[in-house]
Steps between C-alpha positions, in 0.01 A plus 500: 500500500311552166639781219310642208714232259324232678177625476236367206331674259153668575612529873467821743777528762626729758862642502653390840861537480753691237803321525783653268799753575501887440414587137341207399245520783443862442417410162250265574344723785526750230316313248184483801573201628529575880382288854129443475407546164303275316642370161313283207691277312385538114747283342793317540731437147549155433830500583415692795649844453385711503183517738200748444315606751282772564568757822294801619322486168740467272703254318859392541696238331787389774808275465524139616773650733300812651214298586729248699549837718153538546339302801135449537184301687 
């Protein structure tokens, strides 16, 4: 299992698996982040947080914590 923390910059990857409870999924899944769409990481902060990527064409800066939610492939 691979999430959107551990992926490098410059990479393309496809959103598998949410895994998260009740609001905080609903955030992310609000944000565009949903089961089969493609994500681009930008950037990742040098510390690691936060993590911008871009989604359906726009950009999105996402904590360390979200993207540990976020599984992909």
């Amino acid at each position: 299992m691979k999430t959107l923390r551990e992926t490098p910059c410059g990479q393309t990857v496809t959103v598998k698996k949410l895994s998260g409870e009740g609001p905080v999924k609903r955030r992310i899944m609000d944000m565009g982040i949903t089961k089969g769409v493609s994500i681009y990481v930008r950037k990742v902060a040098p510390l690691g947080d936060p993590v911008e990527v871009t989604v359906r064409g726009y950009e999105l800066s996402l904590r360390k914590a979200d993207a540990e939610m976020i599984e992909v492939e």
